[in-house]
Structures are given as C-alpha cells and as structure tokens.
Chimera marker file (.cmm) of the C-alpha trace (Angstrom):
<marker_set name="trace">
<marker id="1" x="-2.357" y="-1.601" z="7.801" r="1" g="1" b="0" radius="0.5"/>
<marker id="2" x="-5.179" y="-0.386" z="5.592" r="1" g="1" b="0" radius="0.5"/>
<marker id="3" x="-5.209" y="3.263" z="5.652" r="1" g="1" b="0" radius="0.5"/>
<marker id="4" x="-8.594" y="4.747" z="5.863" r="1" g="1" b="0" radius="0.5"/>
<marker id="5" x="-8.288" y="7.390" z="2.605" r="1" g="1" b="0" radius="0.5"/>
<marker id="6" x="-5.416" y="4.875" z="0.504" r="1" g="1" b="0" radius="0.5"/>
<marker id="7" x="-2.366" y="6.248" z="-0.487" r="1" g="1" b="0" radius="0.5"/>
<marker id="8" x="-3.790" y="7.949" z="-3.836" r="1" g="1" b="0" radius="0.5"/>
<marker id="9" x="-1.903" y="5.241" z="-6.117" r="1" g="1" b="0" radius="0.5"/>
<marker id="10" x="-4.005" y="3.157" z="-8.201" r="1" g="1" b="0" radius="0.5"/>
<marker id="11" x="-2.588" y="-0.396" z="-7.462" r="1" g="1" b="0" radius="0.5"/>
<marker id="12" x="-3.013" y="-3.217" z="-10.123" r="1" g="1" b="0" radius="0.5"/>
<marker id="13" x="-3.546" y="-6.523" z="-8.603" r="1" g="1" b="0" radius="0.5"/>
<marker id="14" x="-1.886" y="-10.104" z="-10.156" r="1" g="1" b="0" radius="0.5"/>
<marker id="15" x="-3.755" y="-13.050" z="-8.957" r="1" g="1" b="0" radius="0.5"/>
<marker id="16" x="-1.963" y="-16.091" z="-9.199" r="1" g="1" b="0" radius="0.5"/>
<marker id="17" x="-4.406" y="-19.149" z="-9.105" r="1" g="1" b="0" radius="0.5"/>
<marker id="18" x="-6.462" y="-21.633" z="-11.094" r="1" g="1" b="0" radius="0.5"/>
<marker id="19" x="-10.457" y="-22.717" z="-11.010" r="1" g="1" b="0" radius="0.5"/>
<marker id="20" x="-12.792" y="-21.168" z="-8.338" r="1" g="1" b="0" radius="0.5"/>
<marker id="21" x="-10.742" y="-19.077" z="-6.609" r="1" g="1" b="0" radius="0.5"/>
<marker id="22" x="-9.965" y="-16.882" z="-10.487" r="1" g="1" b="0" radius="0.5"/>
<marker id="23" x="-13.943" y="-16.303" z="-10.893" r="1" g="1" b="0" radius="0.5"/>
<marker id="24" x="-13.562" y="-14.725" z="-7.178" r="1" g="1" b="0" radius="0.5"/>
<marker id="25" x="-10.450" y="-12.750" z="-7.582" r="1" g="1" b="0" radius="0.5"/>
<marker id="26" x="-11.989" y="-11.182" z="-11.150" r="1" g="1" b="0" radius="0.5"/>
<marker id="27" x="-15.422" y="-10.750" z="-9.165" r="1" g="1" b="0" radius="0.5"/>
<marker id="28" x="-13.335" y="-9.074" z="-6.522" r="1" g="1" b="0" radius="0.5"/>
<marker id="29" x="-11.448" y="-6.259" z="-8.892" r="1" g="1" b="0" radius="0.5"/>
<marker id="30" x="-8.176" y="-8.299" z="-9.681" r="1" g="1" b="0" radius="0.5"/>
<marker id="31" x="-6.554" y="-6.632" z="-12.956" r="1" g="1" b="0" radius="0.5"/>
<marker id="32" x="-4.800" y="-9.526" z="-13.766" r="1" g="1" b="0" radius="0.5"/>
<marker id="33" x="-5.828" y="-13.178" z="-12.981" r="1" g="1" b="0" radius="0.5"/>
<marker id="34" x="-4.958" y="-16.744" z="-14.352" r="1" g="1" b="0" radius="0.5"/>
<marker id="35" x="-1.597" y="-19.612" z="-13.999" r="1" g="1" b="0" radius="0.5"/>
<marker id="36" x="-0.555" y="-18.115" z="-17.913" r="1" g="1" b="0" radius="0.5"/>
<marker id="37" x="0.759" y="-15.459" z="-16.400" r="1" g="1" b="0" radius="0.5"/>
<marker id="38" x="3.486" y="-17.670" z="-14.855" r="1" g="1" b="0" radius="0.5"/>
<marker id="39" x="5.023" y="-17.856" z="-18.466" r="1" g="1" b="0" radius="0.5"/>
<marker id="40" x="4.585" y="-14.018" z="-18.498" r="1" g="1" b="0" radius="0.5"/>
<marker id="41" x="6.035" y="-13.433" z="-15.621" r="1" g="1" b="0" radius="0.5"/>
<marker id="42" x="9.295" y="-16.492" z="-16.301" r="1" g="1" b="0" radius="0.5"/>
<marker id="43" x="9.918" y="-14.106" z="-19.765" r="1" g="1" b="0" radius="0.5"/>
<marker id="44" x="10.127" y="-10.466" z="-17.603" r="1" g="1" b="0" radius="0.5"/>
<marker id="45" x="6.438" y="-9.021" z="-17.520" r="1" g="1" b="0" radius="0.5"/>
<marker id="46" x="6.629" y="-7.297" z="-14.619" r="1" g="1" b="0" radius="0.5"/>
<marker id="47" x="3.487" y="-4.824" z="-14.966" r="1" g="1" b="0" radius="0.5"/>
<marker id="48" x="1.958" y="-5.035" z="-11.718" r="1" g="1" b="0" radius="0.5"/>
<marker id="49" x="2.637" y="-3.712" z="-8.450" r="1" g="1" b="0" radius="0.5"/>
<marker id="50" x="1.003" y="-6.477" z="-6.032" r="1" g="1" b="0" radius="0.5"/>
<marker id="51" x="1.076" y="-10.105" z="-6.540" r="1" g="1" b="0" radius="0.5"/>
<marker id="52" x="-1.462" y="-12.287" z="-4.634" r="1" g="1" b="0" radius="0.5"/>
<marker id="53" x="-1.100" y="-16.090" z="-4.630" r="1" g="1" b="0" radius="0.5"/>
<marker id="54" x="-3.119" y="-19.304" z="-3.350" r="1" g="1" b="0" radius="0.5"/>
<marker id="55" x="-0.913" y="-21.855" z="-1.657" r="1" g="1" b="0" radius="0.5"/>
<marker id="56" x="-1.383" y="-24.502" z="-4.107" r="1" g="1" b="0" radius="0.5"/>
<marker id="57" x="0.361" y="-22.481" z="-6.722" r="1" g="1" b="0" radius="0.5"/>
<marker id="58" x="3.451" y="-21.261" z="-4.578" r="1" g="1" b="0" radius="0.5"/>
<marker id="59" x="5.184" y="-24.213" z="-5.607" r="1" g="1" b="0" radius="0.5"/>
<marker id="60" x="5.240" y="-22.901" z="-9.023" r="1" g="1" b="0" radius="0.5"/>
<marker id="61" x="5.596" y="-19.230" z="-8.061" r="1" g="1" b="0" radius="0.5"/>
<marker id="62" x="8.617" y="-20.047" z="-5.998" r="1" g="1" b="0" radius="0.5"/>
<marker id="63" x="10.768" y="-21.179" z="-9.582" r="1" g="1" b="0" radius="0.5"/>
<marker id="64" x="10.214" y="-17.180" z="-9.539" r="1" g="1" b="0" radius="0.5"/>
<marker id="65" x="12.108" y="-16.187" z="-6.368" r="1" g="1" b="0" radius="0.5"/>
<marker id="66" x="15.150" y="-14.425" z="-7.756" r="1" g="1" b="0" radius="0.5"/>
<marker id="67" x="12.985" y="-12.155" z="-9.854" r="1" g="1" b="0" radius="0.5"/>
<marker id="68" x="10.252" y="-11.404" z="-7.710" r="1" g="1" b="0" radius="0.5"/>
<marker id="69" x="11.907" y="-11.367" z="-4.491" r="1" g="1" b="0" radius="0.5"/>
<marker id="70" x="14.603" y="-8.298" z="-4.862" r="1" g="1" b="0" radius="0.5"/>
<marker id="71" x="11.691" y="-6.036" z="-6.429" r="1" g="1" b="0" radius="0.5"/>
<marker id="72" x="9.401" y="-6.712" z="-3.262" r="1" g="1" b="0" radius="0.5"/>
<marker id="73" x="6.865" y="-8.784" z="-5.343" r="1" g="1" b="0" radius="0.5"/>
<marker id="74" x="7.230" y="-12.241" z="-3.723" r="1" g="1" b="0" radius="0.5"/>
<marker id="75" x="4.136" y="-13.251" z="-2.115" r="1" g="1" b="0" radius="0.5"/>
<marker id="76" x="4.588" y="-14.437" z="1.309" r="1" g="1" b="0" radius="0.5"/>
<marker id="77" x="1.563" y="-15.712" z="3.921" r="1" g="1" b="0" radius="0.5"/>
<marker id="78" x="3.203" y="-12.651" z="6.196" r="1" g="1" b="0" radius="0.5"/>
<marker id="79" x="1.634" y="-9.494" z="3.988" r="1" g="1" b="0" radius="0.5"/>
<marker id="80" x="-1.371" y="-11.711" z="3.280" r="1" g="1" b="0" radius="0.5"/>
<marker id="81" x="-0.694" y="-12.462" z="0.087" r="1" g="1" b="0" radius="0.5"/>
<marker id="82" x="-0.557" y="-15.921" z="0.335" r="1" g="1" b="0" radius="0.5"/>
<marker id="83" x="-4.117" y="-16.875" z="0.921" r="1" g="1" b="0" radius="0.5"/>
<marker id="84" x="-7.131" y="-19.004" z="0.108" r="1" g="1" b="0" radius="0.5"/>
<marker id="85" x="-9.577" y="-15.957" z="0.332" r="1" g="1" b="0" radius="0.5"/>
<marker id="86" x="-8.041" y="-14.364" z="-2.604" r="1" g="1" b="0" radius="0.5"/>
<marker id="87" x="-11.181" y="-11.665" z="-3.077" r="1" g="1" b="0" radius="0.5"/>
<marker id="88" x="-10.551" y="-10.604" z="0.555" r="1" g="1" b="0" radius="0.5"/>
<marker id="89" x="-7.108" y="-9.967" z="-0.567" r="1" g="1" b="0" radius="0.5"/>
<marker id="90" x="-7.471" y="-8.155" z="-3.458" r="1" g="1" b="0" radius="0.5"/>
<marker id="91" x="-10.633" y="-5.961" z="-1.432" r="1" g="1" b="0" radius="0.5"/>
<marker id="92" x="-7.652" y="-4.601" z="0.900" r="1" g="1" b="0" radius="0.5"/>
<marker id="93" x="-4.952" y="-4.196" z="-1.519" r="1" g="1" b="0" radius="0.5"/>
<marker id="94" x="-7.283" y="-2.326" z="-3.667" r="1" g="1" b="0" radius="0.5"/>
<marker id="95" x="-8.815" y="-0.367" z="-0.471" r="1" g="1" b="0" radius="0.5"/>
<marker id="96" x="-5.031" y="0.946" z="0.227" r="1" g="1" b="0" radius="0.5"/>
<marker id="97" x="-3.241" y="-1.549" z="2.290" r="1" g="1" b="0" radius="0.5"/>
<marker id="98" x="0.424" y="-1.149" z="2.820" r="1" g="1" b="0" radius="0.5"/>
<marker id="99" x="2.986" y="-2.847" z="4.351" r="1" g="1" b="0" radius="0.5"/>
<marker id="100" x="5.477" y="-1.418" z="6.514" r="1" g="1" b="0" radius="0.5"/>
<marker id="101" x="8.795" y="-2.616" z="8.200" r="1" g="1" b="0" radius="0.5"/>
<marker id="102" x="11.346" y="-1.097" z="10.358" r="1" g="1" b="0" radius="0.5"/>
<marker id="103" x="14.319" y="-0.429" z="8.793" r="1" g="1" b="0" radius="0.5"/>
<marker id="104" x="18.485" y="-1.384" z="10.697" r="1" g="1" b="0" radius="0.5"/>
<marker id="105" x="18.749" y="1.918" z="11.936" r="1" g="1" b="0" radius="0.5"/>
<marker id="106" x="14.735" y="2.120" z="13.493" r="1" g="1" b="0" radius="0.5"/>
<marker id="107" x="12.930" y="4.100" z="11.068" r="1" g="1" b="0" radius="0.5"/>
<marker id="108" x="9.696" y="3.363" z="9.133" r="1" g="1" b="0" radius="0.5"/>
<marker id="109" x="9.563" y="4.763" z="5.714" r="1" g="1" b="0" radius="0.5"/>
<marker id="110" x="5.815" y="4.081" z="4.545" r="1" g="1" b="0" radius="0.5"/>
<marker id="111" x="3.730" y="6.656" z="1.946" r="1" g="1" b="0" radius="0.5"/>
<marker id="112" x="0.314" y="8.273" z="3.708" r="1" g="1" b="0" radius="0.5"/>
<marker id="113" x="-0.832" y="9.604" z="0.815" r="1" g="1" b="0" radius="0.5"/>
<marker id="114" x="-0.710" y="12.591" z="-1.676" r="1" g="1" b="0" radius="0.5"/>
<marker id="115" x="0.356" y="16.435" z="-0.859" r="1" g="1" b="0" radius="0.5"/>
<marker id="116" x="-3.098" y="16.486" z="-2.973" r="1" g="1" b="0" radius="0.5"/>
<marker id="117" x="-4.828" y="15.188" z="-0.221" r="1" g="1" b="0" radius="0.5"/>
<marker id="118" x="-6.987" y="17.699" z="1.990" r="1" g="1" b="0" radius="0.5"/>
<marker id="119" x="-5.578" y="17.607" z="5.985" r="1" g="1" b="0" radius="0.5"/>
<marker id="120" x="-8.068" y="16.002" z="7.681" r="1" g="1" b="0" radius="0.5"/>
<marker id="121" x="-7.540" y="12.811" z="5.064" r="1" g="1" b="0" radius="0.5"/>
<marker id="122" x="-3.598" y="12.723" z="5.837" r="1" g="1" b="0" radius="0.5"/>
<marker id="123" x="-4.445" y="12.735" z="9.937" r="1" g="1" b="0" radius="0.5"/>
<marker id="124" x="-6.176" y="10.202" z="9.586" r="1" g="1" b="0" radius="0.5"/>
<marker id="125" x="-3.890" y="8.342" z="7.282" r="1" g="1" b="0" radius="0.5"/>
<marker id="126" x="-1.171" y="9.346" z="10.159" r="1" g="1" b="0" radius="0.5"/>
<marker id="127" x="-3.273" y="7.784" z="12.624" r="1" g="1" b="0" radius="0.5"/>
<marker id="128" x="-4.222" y="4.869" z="11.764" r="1" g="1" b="0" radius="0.5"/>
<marker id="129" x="-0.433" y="3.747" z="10.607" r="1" g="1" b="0" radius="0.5"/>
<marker id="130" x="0.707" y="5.189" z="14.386" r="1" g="1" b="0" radius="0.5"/>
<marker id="131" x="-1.809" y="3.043" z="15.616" r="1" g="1" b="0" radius="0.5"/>
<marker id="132" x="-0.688" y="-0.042" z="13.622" r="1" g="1" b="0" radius="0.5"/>
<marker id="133" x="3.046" y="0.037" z="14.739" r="1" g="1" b="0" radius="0.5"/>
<marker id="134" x="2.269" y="0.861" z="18.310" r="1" g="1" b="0" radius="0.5"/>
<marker id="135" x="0.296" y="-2.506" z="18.188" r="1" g="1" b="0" radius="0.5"/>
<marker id="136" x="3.166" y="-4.023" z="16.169" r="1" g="1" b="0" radius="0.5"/>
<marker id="137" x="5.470" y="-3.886" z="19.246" r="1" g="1" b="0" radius="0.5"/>
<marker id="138" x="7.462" y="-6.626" z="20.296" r="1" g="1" b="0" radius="0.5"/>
<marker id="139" x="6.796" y="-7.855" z="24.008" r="1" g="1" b="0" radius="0.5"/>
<marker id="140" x="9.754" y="-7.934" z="24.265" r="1" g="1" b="0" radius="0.5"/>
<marker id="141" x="11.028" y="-4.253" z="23.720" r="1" g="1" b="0" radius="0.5"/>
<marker id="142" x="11.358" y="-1.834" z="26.772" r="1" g="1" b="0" radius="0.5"/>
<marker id="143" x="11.679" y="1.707" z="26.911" r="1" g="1" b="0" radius="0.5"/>
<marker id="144" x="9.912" y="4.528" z="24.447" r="1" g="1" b="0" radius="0.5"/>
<marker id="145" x="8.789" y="2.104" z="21.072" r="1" g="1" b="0" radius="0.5"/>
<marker id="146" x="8.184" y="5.160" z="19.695" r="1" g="1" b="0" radius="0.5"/>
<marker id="147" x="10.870" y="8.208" z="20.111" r="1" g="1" b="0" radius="0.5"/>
<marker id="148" x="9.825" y="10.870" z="17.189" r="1" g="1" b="0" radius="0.5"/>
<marker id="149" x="7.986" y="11.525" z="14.188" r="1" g="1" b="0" radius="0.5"/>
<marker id="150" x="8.695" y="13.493" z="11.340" r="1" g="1" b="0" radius="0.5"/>
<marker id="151" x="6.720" y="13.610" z="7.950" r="1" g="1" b="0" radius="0.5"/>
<marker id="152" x="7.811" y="14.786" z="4.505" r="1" g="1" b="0" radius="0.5"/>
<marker id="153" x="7.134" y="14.961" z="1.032" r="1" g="1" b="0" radius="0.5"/>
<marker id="154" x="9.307" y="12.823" z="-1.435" r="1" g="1" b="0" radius="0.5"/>
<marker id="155" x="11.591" y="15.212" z="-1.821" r="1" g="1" b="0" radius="0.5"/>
<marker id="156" x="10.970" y="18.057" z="0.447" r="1" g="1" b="0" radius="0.5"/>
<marker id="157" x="11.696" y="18.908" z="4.170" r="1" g="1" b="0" radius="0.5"/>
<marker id="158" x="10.654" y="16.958" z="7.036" r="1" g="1" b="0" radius="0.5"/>
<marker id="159" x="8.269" y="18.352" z="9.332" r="1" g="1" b="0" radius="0.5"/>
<marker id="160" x="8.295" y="17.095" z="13.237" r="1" g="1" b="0" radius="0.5"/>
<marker id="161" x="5.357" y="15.864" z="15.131" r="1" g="1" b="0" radius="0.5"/>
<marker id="162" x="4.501" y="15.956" z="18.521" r="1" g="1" b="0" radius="0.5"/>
<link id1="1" id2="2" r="1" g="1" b="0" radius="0.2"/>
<link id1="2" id2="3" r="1" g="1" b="0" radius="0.2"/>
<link id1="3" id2="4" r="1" g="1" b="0" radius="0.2"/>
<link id1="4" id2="5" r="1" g="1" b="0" radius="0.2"/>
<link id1="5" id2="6" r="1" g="1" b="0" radius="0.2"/>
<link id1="6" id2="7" r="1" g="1" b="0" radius="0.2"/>
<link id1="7" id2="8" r="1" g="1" b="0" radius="0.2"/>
<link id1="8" id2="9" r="1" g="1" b="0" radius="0.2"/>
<link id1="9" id2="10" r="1" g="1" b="0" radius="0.2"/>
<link id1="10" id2="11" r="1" g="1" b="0" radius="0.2"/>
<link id1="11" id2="12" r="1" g="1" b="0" radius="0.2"/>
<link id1="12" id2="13" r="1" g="1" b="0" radius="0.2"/>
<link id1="13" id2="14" r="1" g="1" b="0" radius="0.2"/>
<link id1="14" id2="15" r="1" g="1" b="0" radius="0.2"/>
<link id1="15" id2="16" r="1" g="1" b="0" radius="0.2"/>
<link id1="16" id2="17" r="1" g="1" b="0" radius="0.2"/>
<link id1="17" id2="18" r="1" g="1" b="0" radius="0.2"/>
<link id1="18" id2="19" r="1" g="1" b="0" radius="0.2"/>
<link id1="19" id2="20" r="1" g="1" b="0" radius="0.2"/>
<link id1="20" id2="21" r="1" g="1" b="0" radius="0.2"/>
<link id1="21" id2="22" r="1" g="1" b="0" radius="0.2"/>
<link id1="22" id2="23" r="1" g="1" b="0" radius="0.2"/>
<link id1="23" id2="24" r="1" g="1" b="0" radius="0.2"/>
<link id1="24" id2="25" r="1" g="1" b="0" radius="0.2"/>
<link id1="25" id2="26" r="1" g="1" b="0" radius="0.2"/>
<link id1="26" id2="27" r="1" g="1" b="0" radius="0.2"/>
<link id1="27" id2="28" r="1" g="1" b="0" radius="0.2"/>
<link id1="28" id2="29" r="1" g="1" b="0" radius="0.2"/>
<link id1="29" id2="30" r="1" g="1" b="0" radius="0.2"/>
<link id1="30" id2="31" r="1" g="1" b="0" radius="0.2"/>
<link id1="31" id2="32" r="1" g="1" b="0" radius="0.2"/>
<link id1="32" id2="33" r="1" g="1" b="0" radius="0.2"/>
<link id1="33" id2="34" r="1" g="1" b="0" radius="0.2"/>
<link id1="34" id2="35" r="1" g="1" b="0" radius="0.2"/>
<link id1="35" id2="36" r="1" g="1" b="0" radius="0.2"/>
<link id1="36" id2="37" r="1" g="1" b="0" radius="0.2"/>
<link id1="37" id2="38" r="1" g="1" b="0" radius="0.2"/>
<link id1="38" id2="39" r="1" g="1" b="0" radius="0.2"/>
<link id1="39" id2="40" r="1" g="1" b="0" radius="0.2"/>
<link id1="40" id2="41" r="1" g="1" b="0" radius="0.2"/>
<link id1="41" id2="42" r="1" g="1" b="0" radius="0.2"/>
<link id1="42" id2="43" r="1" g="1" b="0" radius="0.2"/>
<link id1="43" id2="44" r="1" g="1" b="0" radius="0.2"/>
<link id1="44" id2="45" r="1" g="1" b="0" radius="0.2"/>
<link id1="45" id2="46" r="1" g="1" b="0" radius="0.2"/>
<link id1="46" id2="47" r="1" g="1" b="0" radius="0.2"/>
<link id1="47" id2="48" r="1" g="1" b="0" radius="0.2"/>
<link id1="48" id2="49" r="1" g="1" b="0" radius="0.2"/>
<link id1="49" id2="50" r="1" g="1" b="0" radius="0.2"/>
<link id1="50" id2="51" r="1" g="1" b="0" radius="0.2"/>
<link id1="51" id2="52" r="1" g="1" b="0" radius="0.2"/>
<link id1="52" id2="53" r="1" g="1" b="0" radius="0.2"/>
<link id1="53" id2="54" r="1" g="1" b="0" radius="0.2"/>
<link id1="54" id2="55" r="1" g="1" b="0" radius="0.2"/>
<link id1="55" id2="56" r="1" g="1" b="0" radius="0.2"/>
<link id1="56" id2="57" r="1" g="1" b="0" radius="0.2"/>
<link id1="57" id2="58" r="1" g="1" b="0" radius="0.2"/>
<link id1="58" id2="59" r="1" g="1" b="0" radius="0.2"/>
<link id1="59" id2="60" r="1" g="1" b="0" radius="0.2"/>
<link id1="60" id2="61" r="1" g="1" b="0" radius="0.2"/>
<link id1="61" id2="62" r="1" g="1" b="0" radius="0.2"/>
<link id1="62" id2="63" r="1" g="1" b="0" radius="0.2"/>
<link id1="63" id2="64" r="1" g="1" b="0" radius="0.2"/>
<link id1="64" id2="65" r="1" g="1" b="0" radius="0.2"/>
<link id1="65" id2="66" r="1" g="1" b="0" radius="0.2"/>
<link id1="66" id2="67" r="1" g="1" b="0" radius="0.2"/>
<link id1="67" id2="68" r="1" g="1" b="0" radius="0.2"/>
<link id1="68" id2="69" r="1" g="1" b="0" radius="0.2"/>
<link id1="69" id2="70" r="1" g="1" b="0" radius="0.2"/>
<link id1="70" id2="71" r="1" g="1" b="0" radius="0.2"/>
<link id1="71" id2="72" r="1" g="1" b="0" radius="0.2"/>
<link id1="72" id2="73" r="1" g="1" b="0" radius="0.2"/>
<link id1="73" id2="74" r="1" g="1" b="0" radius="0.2"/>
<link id1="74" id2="75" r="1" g="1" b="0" radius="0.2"/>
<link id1="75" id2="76" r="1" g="1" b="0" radius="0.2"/>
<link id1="76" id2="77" r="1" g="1" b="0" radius="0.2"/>
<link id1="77" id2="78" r="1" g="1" b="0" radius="0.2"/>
<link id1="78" id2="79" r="1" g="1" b="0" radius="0.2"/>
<link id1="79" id2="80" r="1" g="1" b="0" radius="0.2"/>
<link id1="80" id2="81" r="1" g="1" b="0" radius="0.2"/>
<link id1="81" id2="82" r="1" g="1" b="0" radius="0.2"/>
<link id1="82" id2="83" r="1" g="1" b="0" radius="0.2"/>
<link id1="83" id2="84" r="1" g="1" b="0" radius="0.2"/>
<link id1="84" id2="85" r="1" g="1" b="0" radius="0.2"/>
<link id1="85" id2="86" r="1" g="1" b="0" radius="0.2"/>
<link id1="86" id2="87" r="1" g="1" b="0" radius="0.2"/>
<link id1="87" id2="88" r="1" g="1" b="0" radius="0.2"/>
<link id1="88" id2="89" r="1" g="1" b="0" radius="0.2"/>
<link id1="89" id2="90" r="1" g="1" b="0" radius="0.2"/>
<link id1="90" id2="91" r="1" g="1" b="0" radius="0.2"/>
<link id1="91" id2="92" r="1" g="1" b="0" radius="0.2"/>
<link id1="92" id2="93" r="1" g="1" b="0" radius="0.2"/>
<link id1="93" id2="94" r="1" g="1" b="0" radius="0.2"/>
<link id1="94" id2="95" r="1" g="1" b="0" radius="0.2"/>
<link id1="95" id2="96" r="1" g="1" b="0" radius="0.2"/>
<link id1="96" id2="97" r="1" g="1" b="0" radius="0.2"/>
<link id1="97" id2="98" r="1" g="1" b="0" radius="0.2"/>
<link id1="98" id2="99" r="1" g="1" b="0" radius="0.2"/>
<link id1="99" id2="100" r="1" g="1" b="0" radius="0.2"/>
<link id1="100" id2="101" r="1" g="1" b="0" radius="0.2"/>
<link id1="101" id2="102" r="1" g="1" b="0" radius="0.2"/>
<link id1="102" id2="103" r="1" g="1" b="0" radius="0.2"/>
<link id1="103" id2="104" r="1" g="1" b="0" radius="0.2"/>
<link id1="104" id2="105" r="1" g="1" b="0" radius="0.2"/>
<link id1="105" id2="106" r="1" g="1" b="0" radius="0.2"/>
<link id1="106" id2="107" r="1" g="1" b="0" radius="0.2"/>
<link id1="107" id2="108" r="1" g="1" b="0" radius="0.2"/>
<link id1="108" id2="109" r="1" g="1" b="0" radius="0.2"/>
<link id1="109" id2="110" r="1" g="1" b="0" radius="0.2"/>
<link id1="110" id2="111" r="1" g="1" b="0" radius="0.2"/>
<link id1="111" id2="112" r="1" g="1" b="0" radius="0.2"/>
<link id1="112" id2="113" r="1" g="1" b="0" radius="0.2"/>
<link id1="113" id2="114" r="1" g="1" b="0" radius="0.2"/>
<link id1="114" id2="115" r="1" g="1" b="0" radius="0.2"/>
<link id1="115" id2="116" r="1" g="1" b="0" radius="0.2"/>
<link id1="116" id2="117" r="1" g="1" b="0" radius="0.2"/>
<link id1="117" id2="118" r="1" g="1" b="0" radius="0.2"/>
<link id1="118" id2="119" r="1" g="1" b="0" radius="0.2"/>
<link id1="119" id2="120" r="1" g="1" b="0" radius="0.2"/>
<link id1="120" id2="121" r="1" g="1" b="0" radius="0.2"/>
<link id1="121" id2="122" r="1" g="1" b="0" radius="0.2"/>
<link id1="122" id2="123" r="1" g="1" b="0" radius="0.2"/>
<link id1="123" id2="124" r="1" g="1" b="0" radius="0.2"/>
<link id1="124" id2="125" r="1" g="1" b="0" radius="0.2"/>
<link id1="125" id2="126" r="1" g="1" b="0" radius="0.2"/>
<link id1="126" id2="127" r="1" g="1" b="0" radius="0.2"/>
<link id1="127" id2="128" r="1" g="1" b="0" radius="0.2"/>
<link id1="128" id2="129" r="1" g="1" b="0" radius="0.2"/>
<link id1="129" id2="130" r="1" g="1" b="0" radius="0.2"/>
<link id1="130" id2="131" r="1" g="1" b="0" radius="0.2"/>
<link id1="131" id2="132" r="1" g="1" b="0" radius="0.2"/>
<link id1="132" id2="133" r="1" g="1" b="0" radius="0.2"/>
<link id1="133" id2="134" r="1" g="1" b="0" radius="0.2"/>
<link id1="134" id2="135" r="1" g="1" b="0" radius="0.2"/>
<link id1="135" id2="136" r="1" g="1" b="0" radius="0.2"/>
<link id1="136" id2="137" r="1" g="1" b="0" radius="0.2"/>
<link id1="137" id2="138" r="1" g="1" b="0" radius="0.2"/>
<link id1="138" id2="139" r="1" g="1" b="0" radius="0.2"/>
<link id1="139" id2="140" r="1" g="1" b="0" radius="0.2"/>
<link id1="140" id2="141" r="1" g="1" b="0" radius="0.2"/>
<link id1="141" id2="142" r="1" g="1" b="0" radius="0.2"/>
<link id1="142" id2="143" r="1" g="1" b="0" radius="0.2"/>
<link id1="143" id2="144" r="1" g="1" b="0" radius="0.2"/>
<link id1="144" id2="145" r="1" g="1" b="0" radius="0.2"/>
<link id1="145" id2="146" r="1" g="1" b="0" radius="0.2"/>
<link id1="146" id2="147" r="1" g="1" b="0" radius="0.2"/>
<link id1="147" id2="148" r="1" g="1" b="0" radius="0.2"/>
<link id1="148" id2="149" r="1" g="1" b="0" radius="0.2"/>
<link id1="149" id2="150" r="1" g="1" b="0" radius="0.2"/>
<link id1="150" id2="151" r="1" g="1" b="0" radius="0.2"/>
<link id1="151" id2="152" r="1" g="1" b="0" radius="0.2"/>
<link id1="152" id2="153" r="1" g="1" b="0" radius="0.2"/>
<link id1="153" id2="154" r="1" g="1" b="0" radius="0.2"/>
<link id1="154" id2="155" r="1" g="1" b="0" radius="0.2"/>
<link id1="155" id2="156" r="1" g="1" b="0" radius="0.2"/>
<link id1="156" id2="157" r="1" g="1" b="0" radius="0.2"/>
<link id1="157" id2="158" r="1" g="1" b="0" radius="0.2"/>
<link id1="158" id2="159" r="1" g="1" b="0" radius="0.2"/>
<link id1="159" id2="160" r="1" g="1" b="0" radius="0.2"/>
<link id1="160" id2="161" r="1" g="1" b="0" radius="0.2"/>
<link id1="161" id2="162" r="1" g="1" b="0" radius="0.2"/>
</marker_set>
C-alpha cells in the first residue's frame, strides 16, 4: 500500500538493470543504479534499504539469494520490485510504499509514520493501510477478517481502536 503522508523515512532506492531502463530509473529518483553494483553487493555493500530489479537481470541477482533474502532485500515480482517499469517503481517506493504481511499468530506489524507527525496525517496513514488489508482478504476466509486494532509507538504502550 502507498500511504498517503509516507512513513517519514527517507528510503534509498538500488536499481538493478542495464541500458534504457538505468537512464529511467536515475530520471525517476533512484539513488543507486547500474549491473556494477552486483560486485558491490557479492563483496557485502548492503547500503540501501529497497532493491528494485528488471527481469532480465534476476538471473544474476538470484547468485545473491542467501544474502539478500534473510534481510528482506530480495526482489520478488510480488512487492513490485521485479518490473520492467522500473521509474514507476522507484515513484512509489520513494512516495512511501510499504509492504505488509500477516504474521503465524494474525497480526500485522507495519510503521504509519512518525510520533512527529500531526493527527490528521497518521488517520489517514491508518486508513488507507485498513483499507488495503480489508481488500487483501482471502475469499476464502469467513468470519470477522478483522477482530481489533491497537497502535503504538516503537517502544511505548499500545493504544486500542474502535
């Protein structure tokens, strides 16, 4: 989901491709772009928090799996980061997208934003995440998809919504 205010992180992009598509990834605000950073990446550079990839590449990328995969930087067609528009990509990463999954137990644990931000921006943060996994629901789930919600800082106390 692509939360309307971001989550107040500044979020530097790795674009893994060659020819065309590294002019539009640069044009598009990628921090890092170019196939040398394959080598980079093979000898433990690891100074980047989103990696986006075209499919031609993944071949080469996928040598990487062991190293990217347990820090949550694989790219996978899933998250959209395995893609031929690679400036759309980097647009909604940089705009705030985040990716969200539902842990064993049933919980989502996803950041909204900053206790910085003013109240209306983290409603509508809220919002627009509830909106996203009430759409994500399996057909085939019955009952209440969605039982409570609390929300809490990183550390502090978690607050109950109704």
């Amino acid at each position: 989901v692509i939360l309307p205010h971001g989550t107040g992180k500044t979020v530097r992009v790795l674009v893994v491709t060659q020819g065309e598509k590294a002019k539009e990834a640069e044009a598009a605000g990628a921090d890092f772009v170019g196939l040398e950073f394959l080598q980079k990446l093979k000898d433990g550079w690891l100074e980047c928090d989103v990696i986006v990839a075209t499919p031609d590449v993944m071949g080469q990328l996928g040598q990487l799996g062991r190293v990217l995969g347990p820090r949550g930087l694989m790219p996978n067609p899933k998250a959209g980061t395995v893609t031929l528009d690679v400036a759309k990509a980097v647009r909604e990463i940089k705009a705030g997208k985040i990716e969200f999954r539902v842990d064993k137990t049933g919980n989502v644990h996803v950041p909204i934003g900053k206790a910085s931000f003013t109240e209306e921006k983290l409603v509508q943060n809220v919002k627009a995440l509830a909106d996203a996994v009430v759409k994500a629901k399996p057909a085939g789930s019955k009952g209440t998809y969605v039982q409570r919600v609390a929300v809490s800082s990183t550390m502090g106390p978690g607050v109950w919504l109704r």
